[in-house]
N, C-alpha and C positions, 0 to 999 in steps of 0.2 A: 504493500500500500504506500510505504513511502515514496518509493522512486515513481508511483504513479501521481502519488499528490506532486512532488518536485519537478515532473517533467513538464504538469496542468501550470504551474506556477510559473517554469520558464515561458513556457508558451505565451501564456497572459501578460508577463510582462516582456518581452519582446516585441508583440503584437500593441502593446499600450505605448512602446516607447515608437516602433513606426508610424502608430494613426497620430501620435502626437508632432512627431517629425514632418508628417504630412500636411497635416492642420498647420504647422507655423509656418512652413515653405508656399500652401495657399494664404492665408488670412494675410503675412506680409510680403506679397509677391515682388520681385523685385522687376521695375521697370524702367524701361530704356530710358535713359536722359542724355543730356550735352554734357561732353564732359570740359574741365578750363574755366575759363573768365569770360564774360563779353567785352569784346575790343572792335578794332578795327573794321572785323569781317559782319559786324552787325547792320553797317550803312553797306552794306552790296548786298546783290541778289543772290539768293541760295542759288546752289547748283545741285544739277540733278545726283540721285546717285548715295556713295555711301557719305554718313556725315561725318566729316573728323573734327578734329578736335580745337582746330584753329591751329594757323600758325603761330608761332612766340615771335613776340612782338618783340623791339626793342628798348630798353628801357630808356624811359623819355622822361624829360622833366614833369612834374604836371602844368605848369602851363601849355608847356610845345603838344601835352597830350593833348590838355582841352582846344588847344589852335587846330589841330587835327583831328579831332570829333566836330568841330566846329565846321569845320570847311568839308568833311567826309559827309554830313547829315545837310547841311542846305538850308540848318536853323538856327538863326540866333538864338543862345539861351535867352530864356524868360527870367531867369532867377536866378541870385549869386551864392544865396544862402537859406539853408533849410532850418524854420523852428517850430519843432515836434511839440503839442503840450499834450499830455497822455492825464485822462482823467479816471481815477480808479472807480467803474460800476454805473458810469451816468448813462440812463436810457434816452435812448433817442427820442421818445417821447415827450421827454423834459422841456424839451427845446425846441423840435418842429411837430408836437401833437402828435395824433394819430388820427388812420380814416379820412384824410386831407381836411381835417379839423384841426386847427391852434390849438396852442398847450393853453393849460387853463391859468389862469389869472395870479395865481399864487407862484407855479412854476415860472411865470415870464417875469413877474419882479423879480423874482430868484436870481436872476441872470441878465438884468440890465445890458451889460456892456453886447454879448452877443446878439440881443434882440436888437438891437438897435443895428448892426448888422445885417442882419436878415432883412430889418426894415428897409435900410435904404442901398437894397440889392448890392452891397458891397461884398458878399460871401457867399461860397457856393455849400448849401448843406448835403448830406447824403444821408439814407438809411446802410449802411456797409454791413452787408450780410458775410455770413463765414464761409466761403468755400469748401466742398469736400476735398483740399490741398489750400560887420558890424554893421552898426544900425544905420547906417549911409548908405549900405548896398541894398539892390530891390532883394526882397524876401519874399518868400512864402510863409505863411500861419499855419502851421494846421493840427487843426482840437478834434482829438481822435477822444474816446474811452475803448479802452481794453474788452468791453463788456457788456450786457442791459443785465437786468436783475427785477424780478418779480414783484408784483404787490407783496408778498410773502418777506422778500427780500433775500429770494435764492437767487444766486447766480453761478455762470460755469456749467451747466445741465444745455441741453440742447433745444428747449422751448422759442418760439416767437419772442420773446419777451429780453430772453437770457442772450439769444445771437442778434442779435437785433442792435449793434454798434454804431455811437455816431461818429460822422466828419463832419470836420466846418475849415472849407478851407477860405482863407483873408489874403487878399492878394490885390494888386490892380490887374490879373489881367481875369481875375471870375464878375471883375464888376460889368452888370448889365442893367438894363434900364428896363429889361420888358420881364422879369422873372420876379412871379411871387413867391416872397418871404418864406412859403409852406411850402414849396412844391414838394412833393413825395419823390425827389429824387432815389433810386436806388442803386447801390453797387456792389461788385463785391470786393472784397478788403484784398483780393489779388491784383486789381486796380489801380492800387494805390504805386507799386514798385513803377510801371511803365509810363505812367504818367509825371513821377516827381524825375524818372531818368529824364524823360525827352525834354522837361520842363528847365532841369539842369545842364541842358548839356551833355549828357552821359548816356553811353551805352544802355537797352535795358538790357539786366539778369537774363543769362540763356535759359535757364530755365522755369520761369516767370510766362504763365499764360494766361497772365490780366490783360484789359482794352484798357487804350486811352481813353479818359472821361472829356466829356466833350466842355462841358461847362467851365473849364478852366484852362480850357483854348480862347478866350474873347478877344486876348490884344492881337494875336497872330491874322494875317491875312488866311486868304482862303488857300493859298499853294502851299502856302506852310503848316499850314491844318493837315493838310490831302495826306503831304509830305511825314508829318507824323504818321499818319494812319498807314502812308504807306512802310513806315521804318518796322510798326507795330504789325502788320501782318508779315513782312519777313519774318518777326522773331518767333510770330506762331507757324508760320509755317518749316522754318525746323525744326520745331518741336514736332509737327505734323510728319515731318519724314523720318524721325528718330524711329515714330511708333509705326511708321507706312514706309519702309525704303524705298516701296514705288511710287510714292506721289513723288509729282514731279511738275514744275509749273508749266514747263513749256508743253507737258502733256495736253494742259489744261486749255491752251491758248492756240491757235492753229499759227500757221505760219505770217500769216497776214494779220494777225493781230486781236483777230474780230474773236465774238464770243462764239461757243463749241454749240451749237444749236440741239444735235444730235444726243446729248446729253441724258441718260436715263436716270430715272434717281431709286433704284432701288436699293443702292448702297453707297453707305456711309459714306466713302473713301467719293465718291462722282457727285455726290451731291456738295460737296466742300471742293474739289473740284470745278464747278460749274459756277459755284458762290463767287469764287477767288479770280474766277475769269472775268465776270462780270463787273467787278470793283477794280480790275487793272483795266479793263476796256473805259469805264465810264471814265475813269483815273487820265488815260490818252485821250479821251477826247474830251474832256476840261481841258487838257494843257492845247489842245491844239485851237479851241478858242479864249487862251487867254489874252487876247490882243481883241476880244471885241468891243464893240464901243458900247454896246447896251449891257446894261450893270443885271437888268432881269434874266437874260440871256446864260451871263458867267455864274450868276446865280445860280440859278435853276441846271443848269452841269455839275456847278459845284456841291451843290445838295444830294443831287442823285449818285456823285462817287462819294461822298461819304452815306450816305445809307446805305451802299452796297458794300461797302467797307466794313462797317458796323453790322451787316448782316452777316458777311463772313467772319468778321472777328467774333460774337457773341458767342454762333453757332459751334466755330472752331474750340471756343474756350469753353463750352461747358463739354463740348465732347472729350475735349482732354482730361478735364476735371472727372469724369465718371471713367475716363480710361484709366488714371491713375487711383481710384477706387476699387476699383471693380476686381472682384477675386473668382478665381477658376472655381465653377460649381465641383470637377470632377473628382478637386484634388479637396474640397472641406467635406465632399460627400463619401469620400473613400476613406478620410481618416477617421469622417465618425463613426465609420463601420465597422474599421476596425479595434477601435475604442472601444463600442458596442460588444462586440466578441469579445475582448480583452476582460470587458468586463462580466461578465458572462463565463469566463472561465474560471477566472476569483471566487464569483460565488459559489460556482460548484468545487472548487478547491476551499473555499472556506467552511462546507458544509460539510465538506469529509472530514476536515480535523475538528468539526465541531459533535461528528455523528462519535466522530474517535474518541474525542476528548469525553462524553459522557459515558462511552462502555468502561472508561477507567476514573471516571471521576466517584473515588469509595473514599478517598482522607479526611483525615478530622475538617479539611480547608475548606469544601463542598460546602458546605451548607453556608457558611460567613461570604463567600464567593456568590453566591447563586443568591444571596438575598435580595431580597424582590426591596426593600427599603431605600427610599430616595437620601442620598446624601450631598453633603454641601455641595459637594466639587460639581456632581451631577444637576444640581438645581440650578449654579451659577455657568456653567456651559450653556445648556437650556437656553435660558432668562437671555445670557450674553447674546448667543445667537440670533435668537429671539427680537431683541431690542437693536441689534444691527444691522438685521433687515428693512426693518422698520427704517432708521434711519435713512436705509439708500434713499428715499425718498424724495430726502431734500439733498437738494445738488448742493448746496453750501457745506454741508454737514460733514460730507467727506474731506473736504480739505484738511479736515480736522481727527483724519480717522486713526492717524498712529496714534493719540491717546486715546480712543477706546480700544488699542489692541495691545499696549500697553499697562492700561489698567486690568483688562484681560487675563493676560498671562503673569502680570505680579502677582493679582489675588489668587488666581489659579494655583499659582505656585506655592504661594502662602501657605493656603489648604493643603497642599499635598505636605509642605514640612509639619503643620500641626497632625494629620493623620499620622505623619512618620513617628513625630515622639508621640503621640497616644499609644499605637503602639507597641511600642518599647516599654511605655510606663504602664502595664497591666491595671493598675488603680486610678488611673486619673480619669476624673470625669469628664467625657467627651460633650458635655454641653458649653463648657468653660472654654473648650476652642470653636463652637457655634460662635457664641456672645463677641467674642476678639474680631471673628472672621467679621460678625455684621456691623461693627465698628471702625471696621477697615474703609469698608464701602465706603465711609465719607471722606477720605482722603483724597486729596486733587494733587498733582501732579502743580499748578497753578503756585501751592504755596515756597515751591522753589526757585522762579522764573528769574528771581534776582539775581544766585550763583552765578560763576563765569561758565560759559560753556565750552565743553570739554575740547568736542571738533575744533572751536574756535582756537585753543590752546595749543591743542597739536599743530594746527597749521600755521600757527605763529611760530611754532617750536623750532630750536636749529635742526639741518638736514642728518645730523651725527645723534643726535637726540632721538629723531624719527626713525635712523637706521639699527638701531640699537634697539630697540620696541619690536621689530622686526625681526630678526633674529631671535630675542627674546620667543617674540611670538610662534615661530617656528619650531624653535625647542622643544616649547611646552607644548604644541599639539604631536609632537612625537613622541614626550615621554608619555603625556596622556593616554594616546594609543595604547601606549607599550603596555602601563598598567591596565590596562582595559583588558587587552590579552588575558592577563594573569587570572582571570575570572571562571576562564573558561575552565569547565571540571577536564574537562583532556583534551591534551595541545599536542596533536600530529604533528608531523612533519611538517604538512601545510600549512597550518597556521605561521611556524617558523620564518616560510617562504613569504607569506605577505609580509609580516614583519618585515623582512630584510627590504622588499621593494619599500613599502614605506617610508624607510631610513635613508635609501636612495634617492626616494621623490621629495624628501626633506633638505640632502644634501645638495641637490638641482637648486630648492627654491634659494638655497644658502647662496648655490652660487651665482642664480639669476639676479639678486639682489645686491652681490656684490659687485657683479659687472656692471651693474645700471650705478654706482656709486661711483666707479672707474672713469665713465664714460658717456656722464650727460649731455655731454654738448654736442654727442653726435646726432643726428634726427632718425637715424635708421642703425639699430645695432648687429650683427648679426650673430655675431656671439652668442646673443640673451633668446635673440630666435631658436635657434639651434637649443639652444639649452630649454626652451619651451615648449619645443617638439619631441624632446626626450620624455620629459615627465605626461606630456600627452599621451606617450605609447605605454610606457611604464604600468602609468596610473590606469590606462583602460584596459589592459591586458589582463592587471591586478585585480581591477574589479569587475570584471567578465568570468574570470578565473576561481574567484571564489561566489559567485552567484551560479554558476554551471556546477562546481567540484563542491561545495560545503554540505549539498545533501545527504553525498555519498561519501565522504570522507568521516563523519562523526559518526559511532558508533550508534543502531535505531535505537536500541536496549541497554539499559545500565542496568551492570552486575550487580552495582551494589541496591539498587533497590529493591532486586528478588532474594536479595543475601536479605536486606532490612526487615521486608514484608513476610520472613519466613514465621510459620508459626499459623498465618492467616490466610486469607485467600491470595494467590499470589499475585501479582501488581505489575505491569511492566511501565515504566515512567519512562513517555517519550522525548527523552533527552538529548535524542539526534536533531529532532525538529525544534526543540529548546536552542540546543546551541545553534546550527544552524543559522536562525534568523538575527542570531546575536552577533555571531560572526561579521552578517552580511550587512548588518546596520551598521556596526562599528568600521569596518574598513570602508562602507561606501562615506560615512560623516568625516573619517579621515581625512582618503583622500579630498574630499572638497571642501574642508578645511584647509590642504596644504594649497588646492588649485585657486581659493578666493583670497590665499596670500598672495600668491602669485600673480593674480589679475587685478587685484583692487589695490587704489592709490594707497601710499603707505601710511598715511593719516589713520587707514582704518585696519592696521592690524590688531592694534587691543582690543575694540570692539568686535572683530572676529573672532578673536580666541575667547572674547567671553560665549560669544554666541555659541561657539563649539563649545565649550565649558557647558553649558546650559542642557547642550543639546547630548551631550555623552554623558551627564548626568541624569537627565533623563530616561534615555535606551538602561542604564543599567539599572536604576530605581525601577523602572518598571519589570524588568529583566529579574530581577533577587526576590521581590514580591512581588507577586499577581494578583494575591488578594486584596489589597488596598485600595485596589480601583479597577472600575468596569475597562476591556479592551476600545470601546468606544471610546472611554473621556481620554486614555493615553492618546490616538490619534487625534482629537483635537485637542489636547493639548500640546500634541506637535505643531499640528497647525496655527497655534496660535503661536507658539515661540517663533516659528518662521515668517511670520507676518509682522511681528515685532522688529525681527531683524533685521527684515526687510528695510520697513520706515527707520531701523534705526543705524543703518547706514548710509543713511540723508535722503531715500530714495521717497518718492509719492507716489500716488496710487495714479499720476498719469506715464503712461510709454515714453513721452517726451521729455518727461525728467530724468530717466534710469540712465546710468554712466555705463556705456557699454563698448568704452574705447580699449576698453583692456581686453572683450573681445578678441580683437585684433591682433596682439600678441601672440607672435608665435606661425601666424596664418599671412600667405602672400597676398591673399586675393579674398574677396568679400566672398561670404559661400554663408547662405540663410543657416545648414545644418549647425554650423560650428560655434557662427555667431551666437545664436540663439540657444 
């Protein structure tokens, strides 16, 4: 029965770790972009074919550069100098209403200065939606918030209310004389890059596929307008052949110039196509009556190549925006498949050692084990859980969520030492560690905010300081390990052998970290690669090695329990599946304890090795008594020390904040599996 439970066991987890492998290489697919800077080649015509990367420029003053963006684009800049005011949380409603209704009366004194703005059409407002992706010189204003935020006064969540961002930009060249105060302008905040380039003078971001905003073109004549739009659909149209290698403009245009009539639109790639012909056609025949003498004339050309301009730029730009969203059904539908199965196997492997564990569950422990009685630990997991669902609710509330996971795991733990000395101390009344435990609950983390902070202190700290904590740190997750060993009632051979790798993959981080003390000022080392590709094989060999070999190396049956249990009915205590699982937690927390020295900034070695401290105190507490606590509250209380550890290695609950440079250690080339 063993080697059939162990083999269900590999299986489940090899198939959980590819549906999960699956899952992260679809959810974050990697997608084509420009690679470089925008320079030079941004004022010419893309060329058909493959995109590279740009030629390297040569390094030029920045004057000579702006005198050569100047004369490459055909626009005088508009603007010398950019001033950003960022308002934390203000709704757009504040200031231009909603419904193409005025803000109400109390909101508009609120903000004098910009109403008065708005009034006498001196600023252009916008609603800036979130996409799925000195004082003598003329200036730009521009009064962004980061955010909207609810009646409630949630923000950060994904509501109308919450993405719903303003702009106001002040400038001479948005002042117009026919634009009311309210108009429900809208954009998206991807807008803003190509617009304040062209408006500067500068290149836009090669990979920036916002539209110029029209209303903050007012000073510019009409050819310089065009001129923009035309600068702004080259840039999308690289982008368009990064994700199309076959669009191709001249495909789009026939030889003669004129638009492609023939045109069918029954896909994406001919329909953008057709758009893009028609905004360079109308585009050449503005320019060829720009010499006429009727102003309605140059008008009415001029209008209709910028609406065709703006019909292919809109359309272009949201297609990219749901291209660079958009994740292969086949690959999140095959990994939750195999998740599914994964899972699926667990529980019928859980239910054999649970069918097992009752034909021999006769010891005095049975009945203290099996009690059906809610206890603390068990109430506050619950309730915890319970109470943090809840929470997701409000989008505010997360920002906030490493102290309730935090609070969490201290009181968690709490409990777990008052149940360890009750215990021990066979007389003491277990209600006296209730009363303590619900006394805890009112502790705030709040009453400490004034201390120095710690991260703060390490990173202040000298680099000899920081490298010494390191090492230290090191150490001590090897001798930890080592003791951890020593637990095991019988230590084969194999056990030996990870030992030994272990000590190896400690002496790697030893010397990966010495090299990087050697040799900071070079920007590529290859030394510390090399030495990080070692402990990569080492370390997975290691722990492949003992999750495949630990079920059959540990004896199924101890001797000495049929020795103990003699006299009664005999007893076989399955101490291969005991050790086992003990083995295989302890070298897998090992090793990524040694690999999260290795990868994270060295600011956060102490805080690592407590984590590990934490976390192999745990495995073995749980490991020496079983009866103390349900197999359920040990795994969330796993979970919750990981999620602790999470936030408390500076990280947040958004993708955007996690430090995943160190990643890249050790690896030539971006690869989803490895990163990730």
């Amino acid at each position: 029965m063993g080697a059939a439970v162990a083999g269900w066991t590999v299986a489940a987890v090899l198939l959980q770790v590819a549906g999960l492998s699956l899952f992260l290489y679809g959810f974050f697919p990697v997608k084509p972009t420009l690679r470089s800077f925008s320079g030079a080649e941004s004022y010419q015509v893309p060329s058909c074919g493959f995109v590279s990367a740009g030629e390297q420029e040569p390094t030029l003053h920045p004057d000579q550069l702006r005198s050569l963006y100047r004369e490459l684009s055909g626009i005088p800049p508009v603007y010398d100098r950019l001033v950003l005011m960022v308002i934390d949380g203000l709704p757009t409603e504040f200031v231009l209403g909603r419904g193409r209704k005025p803000p109400s009366k109390e909101m508009m004194e609120s903000m004098p200065y910009t109403q008065s703005l708005l009034a006498g059409c001196k600023a252009a407002p916008y609603h800036a939606k979130a996409a799925p992706p000195t004082i003598t010189m003329p200036r730009l204003k521009v009064v962004v918030s980061d955010h909207g935020m609810t009646e409630g006064g949630n923000h950060g969540g994904s509501s109308y209310e919450e993405t719903d961002s303003f702009a106001l930009f002040i400038g001479h060249s948005v002042e117009s004389p026919y634009r009311s105060p309210y108009d429900q302008n809208e954009a998206l905040q991807v807008d803003l890059a190509p617009t304040l380039a062209l408006l500067l003078g500068i290149p836009i971001p090669k990979n920036n596929f916002g539209v110029v905003l029209p209303e903050l073109l007012n000073s510019l004549t009409d050819d310089q307008k065009l001129r923009m739009l035309e600068l702004n659909s080259w840039q999308i149209l690289r982008l368009l052949q990064a994700q199309v290698p076959a669009f191709c403009l001249e495909d789009c245009i026939n030889s003669e110039g004129s638009i492609v009539l023939d045109i069918l639109h029954e896909s994406i790639e001919k329909k953008l196509c057709h758009l893009l012909s028609k905004a360079f056609s109308s585009h050449q025949s503005s320019r060829l009556h720009r010499g006429s003498d009727f102003k309605s004339v140059k008008a009415g050309y001029y209008g209709t190549a910028a609406d065709n301009y703006y019909g292919f730029l809109r359309y272009a730009s949201e297609w990219l925006s749901h291209r660079a969203t958009d994740k292969p059904f086949y690959l999140l539908a095959s990994a939750i498949l195999l998740m599914t199965v994964s899972c699926l196997f667990l529980t019928s492997t859980v239910s054999c050692l649970f069918k097992a564990r009752s034909l021999s569950q006769v010891d005095h422990h049975s009945e203290s084990y099996l009690d059906q009685r809610w206890h603390l630990d068990e109430v506050l997991v619950l309730a915890g859980m319970f109470l943090y669902v809840i929470s997701l609710g409000s989008s505010s509330f997360v920002e906030e969520e490493q102290y309730t996971w935090h609070f969490l795991t201290s009181t968690l733990y709490l409990i777990f030492l008052t149940k360890a000395v009750q215990s021990m101390l066979k007389g003491s009344n277990p209600t006296l560690g209730h009363k303590a435990e619900e006394k805890s609950f009112d502790k705030s983390g709040i009453n400490w905010v004034h201390f120095p902070d710690i991260s703060k202190l390490l990173a202040q700290a000298d680099s000899s300081v920081v490298k010494s904590l390191q090492i230290i740190s090191v150490l001590a997750v090897v001798v930890l390990f080592s003791v951890s060993l020593t637990l095991l009632r019988a230590r084969p051979k194999f056990v030996i052998g990870v030992w030994l790798t272990h000590i190896s993959c400690g002496f790697l981080v030893l010397l990966h970290i010495w090299a990087n003390q050697i040799s900071t000022s070079l920007p590529i080392n290859h030394s510390t690669a090399s030495i990080a590709r070692q402990f990569y094989v080492i370390a997975s060999v290691s722990i492949s090695a003992t999750v495949l070999a630990s079920p059959w190396v540990f004896p199924m049956f101890s001797a000495e329990a049929e020795s103990a249990s003699s006299g009664s009915s005999p007893v076989k205590a399955i101490h291969g599946i005991r050790n086992s699982p003990f083995l295989t937690g302890i070298t897998y927390t090992a090793f990524w304890g040694l690999l999260q020295l290795l990868l994270q900034q060295p600011i956060n070695a102490i805080p690592l090795f407590l984590i590990f401290l934490q976390t192999v105190s745990s495995v073995v507490h749980f490991s020496l008594d079983k009866t103390l606590h349900k197999q359920w509250v040990q795994v969330v209380a796993m979970h919750f020390l990981g999620m602790a550890g999470h936030f408390g290695l500076g990280n947040t609950n958004s993708l955007a904040s996690i430090d995943v440079a160190g990643a890249f250690i050790g690896i030539s080339s971006y690869s989803t599996v490895l990163v990730y």
